[in-house]
N, C-alpha and C positions, 0 to 999 in steps of 0.2 A: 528583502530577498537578495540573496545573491547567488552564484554560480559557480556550478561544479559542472567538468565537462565528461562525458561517457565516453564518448570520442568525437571529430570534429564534425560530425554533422547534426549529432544530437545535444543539444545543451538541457541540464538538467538543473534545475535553482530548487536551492533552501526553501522550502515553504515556512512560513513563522507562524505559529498558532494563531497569534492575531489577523492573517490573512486565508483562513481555512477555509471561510462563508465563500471564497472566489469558485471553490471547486465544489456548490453542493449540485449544479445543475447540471455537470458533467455526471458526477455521482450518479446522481437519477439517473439519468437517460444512460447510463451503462447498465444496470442494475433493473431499469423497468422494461429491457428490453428482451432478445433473445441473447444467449439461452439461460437466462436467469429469470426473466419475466414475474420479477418481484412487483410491487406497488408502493414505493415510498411516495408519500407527502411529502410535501414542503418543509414543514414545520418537523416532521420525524424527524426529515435528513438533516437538516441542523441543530437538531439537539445530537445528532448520533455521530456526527463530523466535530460537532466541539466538545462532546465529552472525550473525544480521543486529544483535542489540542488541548485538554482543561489537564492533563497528565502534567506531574512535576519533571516526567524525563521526557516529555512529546518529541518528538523531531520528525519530520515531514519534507518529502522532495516533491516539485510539481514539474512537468514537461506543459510547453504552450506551444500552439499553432498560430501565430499573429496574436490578436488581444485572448484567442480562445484557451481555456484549459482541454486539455488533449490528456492528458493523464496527472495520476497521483500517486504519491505513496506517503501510509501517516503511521505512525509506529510510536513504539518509546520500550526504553533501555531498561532492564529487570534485572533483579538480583536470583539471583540460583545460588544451590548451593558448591555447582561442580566450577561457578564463575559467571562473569555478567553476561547478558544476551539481550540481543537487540530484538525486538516483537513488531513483525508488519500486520498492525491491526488492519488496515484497508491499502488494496494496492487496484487501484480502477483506471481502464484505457476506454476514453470514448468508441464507440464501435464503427465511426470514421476513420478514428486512429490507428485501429489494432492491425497487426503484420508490421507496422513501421520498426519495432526493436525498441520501442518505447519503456513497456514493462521490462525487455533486459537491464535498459537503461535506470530506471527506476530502482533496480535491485542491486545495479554495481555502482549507485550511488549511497545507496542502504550498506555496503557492502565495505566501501572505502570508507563511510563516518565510523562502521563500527570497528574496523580494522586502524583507524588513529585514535580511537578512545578506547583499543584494548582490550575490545567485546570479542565475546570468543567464538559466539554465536550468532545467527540469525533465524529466528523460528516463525513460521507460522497455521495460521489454520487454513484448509480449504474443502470444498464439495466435492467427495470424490467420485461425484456423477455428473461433473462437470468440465468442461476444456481447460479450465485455469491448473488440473491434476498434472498435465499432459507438457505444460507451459511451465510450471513448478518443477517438472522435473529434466524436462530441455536442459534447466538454470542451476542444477546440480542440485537440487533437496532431496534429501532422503525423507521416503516413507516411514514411523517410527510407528510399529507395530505395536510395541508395549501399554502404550495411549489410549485411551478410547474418551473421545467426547460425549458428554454426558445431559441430559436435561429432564428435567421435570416437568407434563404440563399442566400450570393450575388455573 
């Protein structure tokens, strides 16, 4: 891991896929709490934390409180056809953590990797019966109405 800085008070480091496992129990406990009050297991969240690292384009930044992980963000680089773009597959702030400017942080590091590798973009998904809408759009995303997510239950 190394270090990219957001500004001086927040330091942001490279996450390396190889070090993914570090953030699954931040994960959880962002995620099984309020207002998401999901139920990951153990076992789900690291298969679902290293299928994002097991990506040929992963790239991943983490914020720390002492030894603790405090946030993440895990992504990887996609082709389109209008030019490349960056995917924040997971972007999680321990619910200790959140208010601190962490997740800004997170995303103008997302922001500076894909602005020197040329990426034109940065895209992602969210709940939009959820705070992270609200937070997403603080951070300048636009809403893209044309889209609609889709699923089957079988």
């Amino acid at each position: 891991m190394h270090s990219t800085t957001a500004n001086t008070d927040i330091k942001v480091l490279d996450l390396a896929a190889e070090d993914v496992l570090v953030c699954v129990d931040t994960f959880m406990a962002s995620y099984n709490t309020l207002p998401w009050n999901y139920s990951w297991e153990k076992e789900d969240a690291v298969k679902y934390l290293m299928e994002y690292a097991g990506a040929p384009t992963y790239r991943g930044f983490i914020l720390r409180e002492g030894d603790a992980v405090a946030a993440a963000l895990l992504g990887h680089t996609k082709t389109w056809w209008t030019g490349n773009q960056f995917m924040v597959d997971e972007l999680f702030v321990s619910a200790a953590s959140q208010g601190k400017g962490y997740g800004k942080a997170l995303l103008a590091a997302a922001e500076r990797f894909a602005q020197a590798a040329n990426i034109e973009r940065i895209t992602l998904m969210t709940n939009k019966f959820m705070p992270a809408l609200q937070f997403y759009n603080k951070n300048d995303f636009n809403k893209v109405d044309q889209y609609v997510f889709m699923f089957k239950q079988l």
